[in-house]
Structure formats: structure tokens, C-alpha cells
C-alpha positions as CSV (number, residue, x, y, z in Angstrom):
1,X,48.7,52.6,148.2
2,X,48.3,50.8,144.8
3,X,50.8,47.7,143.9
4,X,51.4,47.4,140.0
5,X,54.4,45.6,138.4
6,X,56.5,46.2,135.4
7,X,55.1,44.3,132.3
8,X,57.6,45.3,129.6
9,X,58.3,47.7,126.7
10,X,56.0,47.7,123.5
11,X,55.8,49.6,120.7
12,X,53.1,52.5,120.9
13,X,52.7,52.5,117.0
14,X,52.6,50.6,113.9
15,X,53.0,52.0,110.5
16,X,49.7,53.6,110.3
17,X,50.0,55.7,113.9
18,X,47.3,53.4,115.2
19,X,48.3,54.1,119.3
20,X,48.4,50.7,121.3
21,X,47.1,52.5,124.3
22,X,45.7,56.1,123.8
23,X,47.4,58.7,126.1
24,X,45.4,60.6,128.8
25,X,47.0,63.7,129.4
26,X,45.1,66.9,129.8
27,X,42.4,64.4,131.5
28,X,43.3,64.6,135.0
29,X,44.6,67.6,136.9
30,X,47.3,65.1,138.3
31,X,48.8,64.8,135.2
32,X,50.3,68.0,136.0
33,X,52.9,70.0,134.0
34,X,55.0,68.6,131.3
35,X,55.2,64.9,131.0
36,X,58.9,65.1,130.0
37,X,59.8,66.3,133.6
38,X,57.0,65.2,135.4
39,X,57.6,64.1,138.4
40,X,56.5,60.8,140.1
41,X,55.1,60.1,136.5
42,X,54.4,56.5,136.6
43,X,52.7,56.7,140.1
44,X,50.7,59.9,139.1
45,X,49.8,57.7,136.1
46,X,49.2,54.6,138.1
47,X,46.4,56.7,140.3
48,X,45.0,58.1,137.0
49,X,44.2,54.7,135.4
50,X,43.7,53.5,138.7
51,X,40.8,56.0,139.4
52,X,39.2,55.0,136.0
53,X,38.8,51.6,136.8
54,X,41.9,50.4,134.5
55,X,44.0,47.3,134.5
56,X,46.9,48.4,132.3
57,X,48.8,51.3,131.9
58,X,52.1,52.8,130.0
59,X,54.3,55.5,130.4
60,X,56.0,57.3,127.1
61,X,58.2,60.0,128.3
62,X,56.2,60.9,131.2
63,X,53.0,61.0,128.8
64,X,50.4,58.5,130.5
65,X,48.5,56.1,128.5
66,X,45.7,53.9,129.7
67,X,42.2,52.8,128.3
68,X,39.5,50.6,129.2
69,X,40.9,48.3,126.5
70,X,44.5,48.7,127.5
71,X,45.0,45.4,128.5
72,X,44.1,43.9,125.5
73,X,45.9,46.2,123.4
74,X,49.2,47.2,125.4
75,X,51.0,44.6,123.0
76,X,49.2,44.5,119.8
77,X,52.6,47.0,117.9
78,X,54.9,44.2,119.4
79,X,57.5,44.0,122.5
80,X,60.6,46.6,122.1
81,X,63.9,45.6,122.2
82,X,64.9,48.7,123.6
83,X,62.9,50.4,126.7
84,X,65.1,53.6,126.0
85,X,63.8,54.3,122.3
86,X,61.4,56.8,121.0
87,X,57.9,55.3,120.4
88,X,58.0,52.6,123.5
89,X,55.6,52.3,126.3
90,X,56.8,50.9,129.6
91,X,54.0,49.1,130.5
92,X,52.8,48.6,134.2
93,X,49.9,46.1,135.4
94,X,48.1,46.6,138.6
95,X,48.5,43.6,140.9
96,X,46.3,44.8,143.8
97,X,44.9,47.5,145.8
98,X,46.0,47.7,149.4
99,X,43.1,49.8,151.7
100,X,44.3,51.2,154.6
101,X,41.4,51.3,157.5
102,X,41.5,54.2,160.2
């Protein structure tokens, strides 16, 4: 099981479409479907990043978003003032990894 925690909403862009976390769909075949009606999006996401060795990761929509850099970047557009509107991330920070032994 992994434990991450809600950091906040931040703006994915700025005025010149620079993303604040790249998204990593079509990377990982459990990233499946859709991302608008993904479902278990942000724990499908959490393994993906988690897998790659990242700290930091946002969902947009379903879309998943993490990078190497992702916790240095995550905020760089800004915090939203709305989680709801278009062009946010809901960003998630890993906290631990819990190992289960058989």
C-alpha cells in the first residue's frame, strides 16, 4: 500500500503553456482508458509515479502528471483558488511506503 497526502491545487500553466508537471499518460499500461472516467485515477497515478521513483504527483481530470522534478515544480504557475477549474492540478505527496512481509 502506498500513503500520500493531499498537497493542494496549482495551476498546470502559465501564459506560455510551460506545464508545472508534465503528464504521463500513454506511459504505463495502468493508466488505462480515458482519464476523464478513469477509475481509481489518483491511486492508479500514485502507483505510476510511485514505480518511477517520484515524490510528487498531480491529477488534472484523471490525466496523471509526475516527473523526476515534480517536486520542485508542482507550484511554480501558483496555488488555485479553485480545485474545480480547468487547468488545476490536485497535487498529492507521498508520505511513505508501507511493505507488507509474507
Amino acid at each position: 500500500n502506498l500513503d500520500f497526502h493531499f498537497v493542494g491545487c496549482f495551476n498546470m500553466y502559465n501564459s506560455k503553456n510551460d506545464p508545472a508537471i508534465p503528464s504521463i499518460e500513454g506511459t504505463d499500461a495502468i493508466l488505462d482508458g480515458d482519464s476523464s472516467t478513469r477509475r481509481h485515477a489518483i491511486v492508479k497515478c500514485a502507483r505510476s509515479a510511485w514505480t518511477e521513483g517520484y515524490q510528487v504527483f498531480g491529477i488534472a481530470s484523471g490525466s496523471c502528471h509526475t516527473s523526476g522534478s515534480a517536486h520542485d515544480t508542482y507550484n511554480k504557475h501558483g496555488k488555485a483558488e479553485d480545485c474545480n477549474q480547468q487547468g488545476v492540478y490536485r497535487v498529492y505527496n507521498f508520505t511513505s511506503k508501507i511493505i507488507t512481509i509474507n
